[in-house]
Each structure stands twice: as C-alpha cells, then as structure tokens.
MIKEKOL-311696 format. One record per residue (C-alpha): residue in three letters; x, y, z; residue number from 1. Coordinates in nm, 3 decimals. Each point is the difference from the previous one (the first is absolute). Layout:
<pts>
<'ALA',<X,Y,Z>,NUM>
...
</pts>
This chain:
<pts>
<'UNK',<0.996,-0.522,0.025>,1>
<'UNK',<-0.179,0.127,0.289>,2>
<'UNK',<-0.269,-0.223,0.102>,3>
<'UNK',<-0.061,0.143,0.369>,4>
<'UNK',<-0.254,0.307,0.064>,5>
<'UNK',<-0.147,0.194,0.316>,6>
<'UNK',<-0.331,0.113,-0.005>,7>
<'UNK',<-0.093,0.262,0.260>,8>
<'UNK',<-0.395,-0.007,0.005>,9>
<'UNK',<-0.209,0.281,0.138>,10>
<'UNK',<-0.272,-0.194,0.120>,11>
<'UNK',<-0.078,-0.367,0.046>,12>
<'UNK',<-0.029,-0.102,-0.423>,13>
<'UNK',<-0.248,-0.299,0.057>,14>
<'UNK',<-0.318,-0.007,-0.058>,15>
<'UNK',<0.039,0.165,-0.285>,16>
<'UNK',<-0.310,0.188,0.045>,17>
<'UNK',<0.052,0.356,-0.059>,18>
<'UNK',<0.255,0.185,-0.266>,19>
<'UNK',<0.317,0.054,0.202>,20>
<'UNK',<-0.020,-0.360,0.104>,21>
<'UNK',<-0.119,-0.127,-0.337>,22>
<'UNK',<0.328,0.172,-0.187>,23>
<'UNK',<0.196,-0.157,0.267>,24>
<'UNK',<-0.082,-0.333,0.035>,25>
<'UNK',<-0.020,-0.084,-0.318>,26>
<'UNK',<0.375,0.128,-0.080>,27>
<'UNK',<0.082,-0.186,0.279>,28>
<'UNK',<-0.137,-0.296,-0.170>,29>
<'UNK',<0.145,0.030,-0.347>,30>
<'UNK',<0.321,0.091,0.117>,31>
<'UNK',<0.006,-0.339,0.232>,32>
<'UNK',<-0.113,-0.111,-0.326>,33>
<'UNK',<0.286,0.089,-0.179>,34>
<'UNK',<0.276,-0.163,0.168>,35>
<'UNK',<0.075,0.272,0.259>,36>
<'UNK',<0.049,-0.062,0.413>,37>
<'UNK',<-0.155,0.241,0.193>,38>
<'UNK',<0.025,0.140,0.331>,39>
<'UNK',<-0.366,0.211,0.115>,40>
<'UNK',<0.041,0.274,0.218>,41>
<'UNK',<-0.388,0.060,0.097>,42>
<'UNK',<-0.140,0.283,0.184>,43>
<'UNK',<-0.291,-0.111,0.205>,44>
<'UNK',<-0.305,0.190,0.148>,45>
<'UNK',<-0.329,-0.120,0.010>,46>
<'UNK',<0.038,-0.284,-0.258>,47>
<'UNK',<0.130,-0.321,0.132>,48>
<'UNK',<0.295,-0.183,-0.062>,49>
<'UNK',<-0.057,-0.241,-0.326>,50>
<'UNK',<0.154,-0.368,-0.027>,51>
<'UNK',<-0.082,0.061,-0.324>,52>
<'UNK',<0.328,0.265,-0.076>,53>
<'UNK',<0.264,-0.355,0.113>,54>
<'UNK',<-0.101,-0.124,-0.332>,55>
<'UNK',<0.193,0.261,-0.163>,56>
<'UNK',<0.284,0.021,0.224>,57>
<'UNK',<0.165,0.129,0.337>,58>
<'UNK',<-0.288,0.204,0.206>,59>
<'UNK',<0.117,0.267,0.262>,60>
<'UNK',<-0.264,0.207,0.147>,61>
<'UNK',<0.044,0.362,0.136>,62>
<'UNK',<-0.220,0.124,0.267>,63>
<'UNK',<-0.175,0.391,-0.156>,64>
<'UNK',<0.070,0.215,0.280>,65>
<'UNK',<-0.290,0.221,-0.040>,66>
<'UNK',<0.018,0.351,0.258>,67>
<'UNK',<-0.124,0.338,0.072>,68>
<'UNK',<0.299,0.128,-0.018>,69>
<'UNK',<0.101,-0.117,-0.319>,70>
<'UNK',<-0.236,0.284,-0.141>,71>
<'UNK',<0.359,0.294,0.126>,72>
<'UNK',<0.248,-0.244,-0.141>,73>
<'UNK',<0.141,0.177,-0.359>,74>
<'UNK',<-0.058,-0.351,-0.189>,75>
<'UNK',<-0.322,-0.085,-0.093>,76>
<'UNK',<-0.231,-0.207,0.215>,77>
<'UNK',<-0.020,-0.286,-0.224>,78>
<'UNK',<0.361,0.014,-0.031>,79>
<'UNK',<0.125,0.122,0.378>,80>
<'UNK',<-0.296,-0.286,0.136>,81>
<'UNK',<0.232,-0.269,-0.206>,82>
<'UNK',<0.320,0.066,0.137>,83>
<'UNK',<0.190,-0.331,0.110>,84>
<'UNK',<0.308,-0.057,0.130>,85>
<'UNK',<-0.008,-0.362,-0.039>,86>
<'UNK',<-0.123,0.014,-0.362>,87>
<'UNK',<0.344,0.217,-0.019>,88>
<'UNK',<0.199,-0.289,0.141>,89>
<'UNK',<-0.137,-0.264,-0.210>,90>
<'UNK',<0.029,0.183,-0.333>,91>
<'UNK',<0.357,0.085,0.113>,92>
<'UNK',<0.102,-0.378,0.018>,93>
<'UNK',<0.020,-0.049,-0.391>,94>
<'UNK',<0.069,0.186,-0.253>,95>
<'UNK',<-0.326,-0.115,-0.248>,96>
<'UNK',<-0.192,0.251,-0.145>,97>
<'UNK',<-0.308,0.158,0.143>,98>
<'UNK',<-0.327,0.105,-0.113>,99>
<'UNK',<-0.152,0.193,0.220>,100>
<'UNK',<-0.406,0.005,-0.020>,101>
<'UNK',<-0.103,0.376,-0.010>,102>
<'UNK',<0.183,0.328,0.136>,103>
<'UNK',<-0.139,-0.145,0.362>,104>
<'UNK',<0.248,-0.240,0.028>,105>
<'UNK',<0.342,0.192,-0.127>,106>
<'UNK',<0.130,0.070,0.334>,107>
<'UNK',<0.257,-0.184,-0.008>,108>
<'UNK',<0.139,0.173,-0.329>,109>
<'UNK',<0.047,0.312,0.188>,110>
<'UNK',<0.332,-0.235,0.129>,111>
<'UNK',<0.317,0.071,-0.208>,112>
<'UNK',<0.061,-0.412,-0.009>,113>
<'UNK',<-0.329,-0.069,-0.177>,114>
<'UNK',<0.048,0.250,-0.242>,115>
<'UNK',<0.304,-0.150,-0.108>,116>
<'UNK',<-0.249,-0.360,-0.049>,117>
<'UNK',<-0.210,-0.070,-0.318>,118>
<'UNK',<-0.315,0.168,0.117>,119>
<'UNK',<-0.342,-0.025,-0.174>,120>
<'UNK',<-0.296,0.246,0.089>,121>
<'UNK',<-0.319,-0.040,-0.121>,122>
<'UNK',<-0.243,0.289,0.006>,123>
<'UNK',<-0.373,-0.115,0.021>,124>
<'UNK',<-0.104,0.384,0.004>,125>
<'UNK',<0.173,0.352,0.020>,126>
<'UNK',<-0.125,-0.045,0.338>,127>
<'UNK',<0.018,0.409,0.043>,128>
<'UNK',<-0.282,0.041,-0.298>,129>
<'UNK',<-0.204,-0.295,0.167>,130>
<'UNK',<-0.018,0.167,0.369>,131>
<'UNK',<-0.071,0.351,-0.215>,132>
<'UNK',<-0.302,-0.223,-0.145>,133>
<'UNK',<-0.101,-0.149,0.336>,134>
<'UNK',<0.006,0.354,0.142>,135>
<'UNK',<-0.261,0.151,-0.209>,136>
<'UNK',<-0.309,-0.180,0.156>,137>
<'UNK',<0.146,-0.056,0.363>,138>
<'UNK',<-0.100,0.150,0.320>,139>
<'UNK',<0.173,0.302,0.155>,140>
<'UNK',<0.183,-0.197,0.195>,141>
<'UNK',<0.115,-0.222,-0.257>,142>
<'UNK',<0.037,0.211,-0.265>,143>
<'UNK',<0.324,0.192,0.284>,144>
<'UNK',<0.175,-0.379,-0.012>,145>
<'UNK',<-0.051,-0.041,-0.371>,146>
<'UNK',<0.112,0.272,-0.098>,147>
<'UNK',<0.310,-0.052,0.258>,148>
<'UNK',<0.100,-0.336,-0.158>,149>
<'UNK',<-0.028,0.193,-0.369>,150>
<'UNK',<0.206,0.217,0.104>,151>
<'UNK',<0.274,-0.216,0.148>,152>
<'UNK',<-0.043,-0.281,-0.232>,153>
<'UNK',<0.095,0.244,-0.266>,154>
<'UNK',<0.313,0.122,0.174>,155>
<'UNK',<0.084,-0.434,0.100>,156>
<'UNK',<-0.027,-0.083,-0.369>,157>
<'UNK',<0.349,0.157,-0.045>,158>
<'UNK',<0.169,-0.270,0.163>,159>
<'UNK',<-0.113,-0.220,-0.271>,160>
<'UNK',<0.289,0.157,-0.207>,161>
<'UNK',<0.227,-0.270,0.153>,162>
<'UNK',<-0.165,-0.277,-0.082>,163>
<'UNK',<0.138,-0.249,-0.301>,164>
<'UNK',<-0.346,0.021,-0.198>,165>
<'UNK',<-0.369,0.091,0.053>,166>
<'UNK',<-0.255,-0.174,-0.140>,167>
<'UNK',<-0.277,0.208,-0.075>,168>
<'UNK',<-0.402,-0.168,-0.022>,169>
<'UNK',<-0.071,0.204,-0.306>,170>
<'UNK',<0.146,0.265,-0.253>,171>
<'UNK',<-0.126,0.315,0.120>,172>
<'UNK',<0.106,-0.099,0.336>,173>
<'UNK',<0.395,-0.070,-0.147>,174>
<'UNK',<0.026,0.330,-0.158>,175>
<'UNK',<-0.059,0.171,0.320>,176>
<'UNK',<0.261,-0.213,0.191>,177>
<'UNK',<0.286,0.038,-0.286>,178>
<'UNK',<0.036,0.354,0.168>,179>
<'UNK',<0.101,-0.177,0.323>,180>
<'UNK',<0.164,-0.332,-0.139>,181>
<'UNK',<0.167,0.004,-0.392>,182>
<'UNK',<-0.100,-0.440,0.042>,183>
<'UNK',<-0.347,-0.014,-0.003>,184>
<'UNK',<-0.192,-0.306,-0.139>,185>
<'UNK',<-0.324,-0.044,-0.070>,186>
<'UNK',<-0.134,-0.353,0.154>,187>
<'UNK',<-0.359,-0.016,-0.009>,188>
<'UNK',<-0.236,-0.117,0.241>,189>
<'UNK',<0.071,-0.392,0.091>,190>
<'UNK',<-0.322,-0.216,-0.024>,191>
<'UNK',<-0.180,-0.377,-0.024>,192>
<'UNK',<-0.017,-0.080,-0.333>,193>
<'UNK',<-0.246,0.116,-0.241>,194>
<'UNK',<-0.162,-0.296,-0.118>,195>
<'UNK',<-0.401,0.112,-0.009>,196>
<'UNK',<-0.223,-0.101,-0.234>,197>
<'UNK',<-0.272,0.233,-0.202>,198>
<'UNK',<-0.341,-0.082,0.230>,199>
<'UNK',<-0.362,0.169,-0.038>,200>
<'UNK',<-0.009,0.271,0.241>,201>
<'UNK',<-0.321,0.115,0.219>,202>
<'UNK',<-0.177,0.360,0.037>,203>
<'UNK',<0.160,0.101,0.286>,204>
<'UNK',<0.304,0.319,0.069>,205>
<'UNK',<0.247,-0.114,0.263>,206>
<'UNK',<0.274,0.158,0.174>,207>
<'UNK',<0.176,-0.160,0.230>,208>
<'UNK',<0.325,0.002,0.235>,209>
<'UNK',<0.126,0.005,0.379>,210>
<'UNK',<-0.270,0.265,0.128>,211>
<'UNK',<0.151,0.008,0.276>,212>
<'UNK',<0.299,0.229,-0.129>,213>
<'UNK',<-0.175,0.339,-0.025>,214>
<'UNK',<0.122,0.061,-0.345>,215>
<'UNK',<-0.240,-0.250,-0.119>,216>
<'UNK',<-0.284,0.094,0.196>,217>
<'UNK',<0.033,0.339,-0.129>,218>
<'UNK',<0.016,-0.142,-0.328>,219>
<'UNK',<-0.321,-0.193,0.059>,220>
<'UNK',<-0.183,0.282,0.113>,221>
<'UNK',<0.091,0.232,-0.279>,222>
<'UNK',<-0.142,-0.269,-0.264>,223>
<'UNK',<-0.315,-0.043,0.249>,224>
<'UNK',<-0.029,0.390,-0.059>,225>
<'UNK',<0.050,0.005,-0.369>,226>
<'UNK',<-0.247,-0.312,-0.069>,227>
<'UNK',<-0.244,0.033,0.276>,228>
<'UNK',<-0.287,0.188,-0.177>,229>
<'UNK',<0.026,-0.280,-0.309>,230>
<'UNK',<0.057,-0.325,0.225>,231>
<'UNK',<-0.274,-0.245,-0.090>,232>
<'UNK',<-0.108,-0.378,0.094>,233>
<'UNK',<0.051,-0.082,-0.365>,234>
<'UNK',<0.336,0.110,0.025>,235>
<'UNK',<0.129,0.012,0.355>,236>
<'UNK',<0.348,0.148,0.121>,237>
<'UNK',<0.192,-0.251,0.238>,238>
<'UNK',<0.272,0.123,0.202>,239>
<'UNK',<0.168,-0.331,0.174>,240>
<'UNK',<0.312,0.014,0.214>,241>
<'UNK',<0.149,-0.050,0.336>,242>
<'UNK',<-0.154,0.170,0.363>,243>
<'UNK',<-0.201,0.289,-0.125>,244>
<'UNK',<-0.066,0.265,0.220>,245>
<'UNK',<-0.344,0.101,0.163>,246>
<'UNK',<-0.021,0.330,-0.224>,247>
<'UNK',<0.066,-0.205,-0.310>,248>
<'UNK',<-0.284,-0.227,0.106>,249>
<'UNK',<-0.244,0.245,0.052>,250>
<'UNK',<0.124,0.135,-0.348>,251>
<'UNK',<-0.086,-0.303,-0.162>,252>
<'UNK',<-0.334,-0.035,0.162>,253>
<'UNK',<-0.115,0.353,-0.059>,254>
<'UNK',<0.114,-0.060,-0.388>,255>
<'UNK',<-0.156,-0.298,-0.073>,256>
<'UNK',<0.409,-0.110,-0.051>,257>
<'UNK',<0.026,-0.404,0.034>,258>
<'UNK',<0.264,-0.040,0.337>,259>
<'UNK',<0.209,-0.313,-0.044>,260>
<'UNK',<0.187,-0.004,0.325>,261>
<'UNK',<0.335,-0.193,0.043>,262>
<'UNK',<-0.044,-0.293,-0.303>,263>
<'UNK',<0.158,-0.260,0.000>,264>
<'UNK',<0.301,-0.046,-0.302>,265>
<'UNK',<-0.241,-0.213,-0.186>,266>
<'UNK',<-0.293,0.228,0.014>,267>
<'UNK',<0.217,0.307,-0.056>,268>
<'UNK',<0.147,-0.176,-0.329>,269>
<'UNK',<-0.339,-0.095,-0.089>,270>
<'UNK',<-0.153,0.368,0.042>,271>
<'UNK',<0.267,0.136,-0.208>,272>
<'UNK',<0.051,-0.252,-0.268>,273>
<'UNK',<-0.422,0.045,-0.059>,274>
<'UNK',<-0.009,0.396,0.022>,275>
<'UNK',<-0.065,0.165,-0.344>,276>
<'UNK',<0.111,0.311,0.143>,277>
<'UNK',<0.315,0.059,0.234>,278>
<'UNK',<-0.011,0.387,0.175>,279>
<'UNK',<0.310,0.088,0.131>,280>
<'UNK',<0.124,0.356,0.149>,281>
<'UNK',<0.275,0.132,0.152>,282>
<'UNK',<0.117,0.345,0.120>,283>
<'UNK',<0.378,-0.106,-0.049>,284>
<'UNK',<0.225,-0.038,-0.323>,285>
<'UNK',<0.280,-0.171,0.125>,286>
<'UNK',<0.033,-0.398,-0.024>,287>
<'UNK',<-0.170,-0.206,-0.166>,288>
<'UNK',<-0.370,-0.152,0.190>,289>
<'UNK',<0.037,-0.359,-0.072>,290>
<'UNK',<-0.356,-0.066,0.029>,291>
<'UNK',<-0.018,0.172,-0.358>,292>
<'UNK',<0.222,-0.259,-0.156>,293>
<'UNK',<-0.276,-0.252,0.170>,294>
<'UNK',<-0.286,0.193,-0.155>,295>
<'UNK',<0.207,-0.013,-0.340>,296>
<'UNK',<0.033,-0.409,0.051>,297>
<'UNK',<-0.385,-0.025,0.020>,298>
<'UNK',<-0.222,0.038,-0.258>,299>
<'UNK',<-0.215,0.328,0.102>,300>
<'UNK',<0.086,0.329,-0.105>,301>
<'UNK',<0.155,0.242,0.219>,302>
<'UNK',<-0.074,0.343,0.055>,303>
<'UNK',<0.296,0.217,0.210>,304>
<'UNK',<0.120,0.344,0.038>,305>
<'UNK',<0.312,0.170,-0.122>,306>
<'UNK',<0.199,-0.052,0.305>,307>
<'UNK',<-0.096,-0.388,0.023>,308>
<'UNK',<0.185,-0.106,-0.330>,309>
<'UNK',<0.226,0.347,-0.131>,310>
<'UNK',<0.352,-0.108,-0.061>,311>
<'UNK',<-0.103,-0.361,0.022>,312>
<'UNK',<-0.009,-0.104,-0.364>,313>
<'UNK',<-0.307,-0.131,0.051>,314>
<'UNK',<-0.217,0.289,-0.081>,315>
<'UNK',<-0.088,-0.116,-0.307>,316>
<'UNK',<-0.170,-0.299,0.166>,317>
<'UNK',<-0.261,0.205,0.196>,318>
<'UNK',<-0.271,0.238,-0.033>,319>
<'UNK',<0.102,0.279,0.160>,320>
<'UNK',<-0.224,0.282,0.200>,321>
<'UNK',<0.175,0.409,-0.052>,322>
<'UNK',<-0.219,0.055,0.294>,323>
<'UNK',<-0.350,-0.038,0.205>,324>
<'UNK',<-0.220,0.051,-0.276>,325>
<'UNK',<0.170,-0.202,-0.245>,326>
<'UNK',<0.033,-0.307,0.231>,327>
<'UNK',<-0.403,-0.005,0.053>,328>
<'UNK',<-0.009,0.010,-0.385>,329>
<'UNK',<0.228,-0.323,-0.078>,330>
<'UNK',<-0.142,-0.135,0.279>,331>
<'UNK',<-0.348,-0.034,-0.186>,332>
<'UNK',<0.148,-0.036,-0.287>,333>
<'UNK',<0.241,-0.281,0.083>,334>
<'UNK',<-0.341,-0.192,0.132>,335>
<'UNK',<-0.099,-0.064,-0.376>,336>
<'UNK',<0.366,-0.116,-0.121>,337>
<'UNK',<0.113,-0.314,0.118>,338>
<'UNK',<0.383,-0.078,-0.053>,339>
<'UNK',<0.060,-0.182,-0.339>,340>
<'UNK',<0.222,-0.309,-0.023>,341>
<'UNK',<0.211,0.177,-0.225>,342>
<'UNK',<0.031,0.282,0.222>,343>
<'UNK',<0.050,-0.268,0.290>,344>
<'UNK',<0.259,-0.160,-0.196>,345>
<'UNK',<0.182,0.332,-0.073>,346>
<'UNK',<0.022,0.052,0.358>,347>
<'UNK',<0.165,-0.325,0.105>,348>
<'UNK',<0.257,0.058,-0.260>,349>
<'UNK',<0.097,0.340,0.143>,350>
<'UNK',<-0.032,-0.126,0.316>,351>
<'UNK',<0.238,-0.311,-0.026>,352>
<'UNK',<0.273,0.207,-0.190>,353>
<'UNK',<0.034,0.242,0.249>,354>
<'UNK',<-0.087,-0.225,0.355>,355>
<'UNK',<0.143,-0.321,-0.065>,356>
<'UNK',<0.167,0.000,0.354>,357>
<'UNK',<0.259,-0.220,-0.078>,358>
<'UNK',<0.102,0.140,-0.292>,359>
<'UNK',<0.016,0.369,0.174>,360>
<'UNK',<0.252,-0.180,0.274>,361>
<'UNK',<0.223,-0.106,-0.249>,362>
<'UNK',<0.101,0.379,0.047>,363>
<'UNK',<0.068,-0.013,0.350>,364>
<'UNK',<0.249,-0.319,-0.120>,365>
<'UNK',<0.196,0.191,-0.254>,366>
<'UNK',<0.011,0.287,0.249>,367>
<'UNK',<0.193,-0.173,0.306>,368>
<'UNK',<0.199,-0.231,-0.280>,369>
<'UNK',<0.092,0.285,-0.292>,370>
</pts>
C-alpha cells in the first residue's frame, strides 16, 4: 500500500483564511490524519512561511516568480509565474504520487517522466469561466489580461488529459472536465468540522469575505445597490471582511451600510453565527464559495444568486434571487422568517453527508492505492 503523497500547493495553505487555502489545509490535515507521509511543495508570495504545515509533514517552499513578461509567455500567468525547476527535481526523486493543487501548479506534468507517475489534480474552479466572470466588472485594462488568461487557461487545460485523475470541487464542474480527462472525481470542498449548534440570531444582513479581492468588493457593492433604498437601523446590513478599499468605505457611509473592517476570527465567527440573513453574490459559476457552506453551518437564512450555489447541490438550501428585483424582495421578506430548528437541522445533515472532509479523502486513498 502506498502510504507516501506529494502535495504541490499554490499558495501558502495556512491560515486557513480564505477558500483556496481553507480546501487545502484542511485536506492536508485529514490526509496526515489518515496515516499518509507527506511531502509540501508550497508556492509562496505574500503569505509567510507557516511552522504550522511541519505538523503534517516535509515542508519545501518555492519562491512565485512573479514578471512582466510572464504576461507573452503561451502558459498562463498563474501557471508560467509557478514554474520551478527545483520543484521538478524533488518530485523526480521518488516515484509517490502527486496531487497537484490547481491547474497553477501542473508544470511539471508537461514532463514525459511525471506523466508516467500517479498524478492527482484537483480543480478548485474551471479557472477559464472564473477569469470570464472576473472580466465582466474590471477595468479596461484589466478586463485585456483577463480575458488573456481565459483564453490561455482554456487552451492549458488540455494538458490535464495526462494526468492519472482529476478531482473535480463539484458536479457541474466534473462534467465539463470529462471532455478533457475520462477520470474525473468529484471531491468536494475540504473543511473544519461542522459541529454548530442552533443559536437565536439578531436583525442584522451580513456579507462578508476578503474585500480586498475585487470579486468581493464588487459583490458587496452590488448588494449595497440592490438594498440601499430599504436599509434601516432596525435592520442594518453589515459587510465585515479584510482591508476594504476607500471607495467601498465611502459606499458604506453614503448607504447607511455598517463597515466592519478586518475582524478578528472570533468576531467574524460571532457576526456570522448571529446574522438572520446571509447575502451572498457572485458574477462567476464555477467552484464552489466556501463561505456559503459557512452561512449553511449557521443558523440564519441565506439569500444568493444563481451563480453562487448552481451545480452545487446545495440549492435547495438557499433562497435564491433570478435577478435585481427579486433579491430586494427576499431580502424584506427573509427579515420576517427566521431559520427554524428543523430547517437548521436539515441543513447540517446535508451538510455533513456531503463535507465530511475526512470522509471525502478517503477518495484520494483508494485513488493512489486501487
């Protein structure tokens, strides 16, 4: 039995404290967990090194070499900016599988020796539908490097036809990439454990998330435009998160829109476990957000669009908005319907048969061992 497994991560996996690291970090954990010895490969920029990843096993860290002129290589930036000869060497001296984290880190399976390995690819998004969604409220200038990556990402996800198996984040997701790869697997998102309890909830909407990404400030400010002309002190919308921006702040100030700027984890667990109403948005299908499985765990209701939970599963779990008008109606209407233990219960049931972590990385056992 194999019991030995390398891990090439995209980004630095701890703090778990946005959804790319979140999915990672706590694989990482269950799989340490589960009896196998791993060896992290970890792309670093901008997040520090963590003596927290030794607990799980070997930690090698990969400098992201981040340039201008990675925009006129054929490869993708995220992929081209990731290129490392020395992660190449180290993979190449045993022959354990690999999961690689995301189609940024599959470099080295352009190599004919890896392709011969046991290699594991797991897709957080089709990463060409999420830059098509990112381009649609960027600047000019952004919307030409967007559009770029699409357009290259779409041509790069060929090479995943080498790989062993791909482990898709969610249904809709695996049917697309059975067109490039016959092994596709759906492993869904990896996550703490779901062990909340039904509370009382407050009058307040939240949304909340790193608004420092610009996906989720645009997401922000789209509910701040739906909501603003019904926002009221009884009933106040909170938007918390991480570094938001001086137009967001004005936003909130012209809007009457309570700011919670950069909480700390046991605020931010606090706002969200009291919130009877959870407003989330997003411009882009693809992946799963993982701060919808934490606005499932609570006990407020949530309120989404299409693209936040289609293909999920979970759509039955949510009240979801068609469009503009529709979201300003359930959000008024949600403000007199508190979540129901039963319907609270319901949840965590669905919830913990379809994200028990360790349960979904049993998978990624009976994949490298079949």
């Amino acid at each position: 039995m194999l019991n030995q497994l390398h891990i090439v991560c995209l980004d630095v996996p701890f703090p778990a404290d946005y959804g790319g690291a979140i999915d990672m970090f706590y694989r990482i954990q269950a799989l340490h967990e589960m009896g196998l010895e791993l060896t992290l490969h970890v792309f670093h920029y901008g997040r520090e090194k963590q003596s927290e990843l030794e607990k799980y096993g070997k930690v090698i860290y990969y400098e992201r070499k981040r340039s201008f002129w990675h925009l006129f290589s054929k490869r993708p930036f995220i992929v081209q900016s990731r290129i490392s000869a020395e992660l190449l060497s180290n993979l190449r001296k045993d022959d354990s599988p690999i999961l690689f984290e995301g189609i940024h880190t599959i470099w080295s399976l352009e190599m004919p020796d890896i392709q011969q390995r046991m290699t594991l690819v797991r897709m957080h998004n089709l990463e060409d539908e999420y830059y098509q969604g990112l381009r649609k409220q960027a600047n000019w200038f952004q919307k030409i490097y967007f559009e770029q990556e699409r357009v290259k990402l779409k041509r790069y996800a060929k090479q995943l036809k080498v790989a062993t198996h791909i482990l898709a984040i969610k249904p809709s997701d695996a049917q697309t990439l059975k067109s490039i790869n016959a092994s596709v697997h759906v492993l869904p998102a990896s996550i703490p454990s779901l062990n909340n309890s039904f509370t009382s909830v407050e009058p307040y909407a939240l949304f909340h998330g790193n608004l420092s990404v610009a996906e989720n400030e645009q997401a922000a400010m789209w509910i701040i435009q739906q909501v603003k002309g019904i926002i009221c002190d009884t009933f106040p919308l909170r938007i918390a998160g991480k570094n938001p921006s001086k137009r967001l702040q004005q936003w909130c100030i012209k809007y009457n829109v309570e700011l919670v700027a950069n909480p700390s984890k046991s605020e931010l667990d606090e706002l969200v476990n009291r919130a009877q109403i959870h407003v989330l948005y997003t411009e882009v299908s693809s992946g799963i957000k993982l701060k919808l499985i934490n606005c499932l765990a609570s006990s407020g209701q949530v309120l989404v669009n299409e693209n936040m939970v289609v293909g999920t599963g979970l759509e039955g779990l949510c009240t979801i908005a068609t469009d503009a008008k529709s979201f300003k109606l359930h959000f008024i209407g949600l403000q007199n319907v508190p979540l129901t233990r039963e319907a609270f219960n319901e949840r965590q049931d669905i919830l913990e048969k379809h994200f028990s972590t360790r349960k979904n990385c049993q998978l990624i056992l009976e994949l490298i061992n079949p």
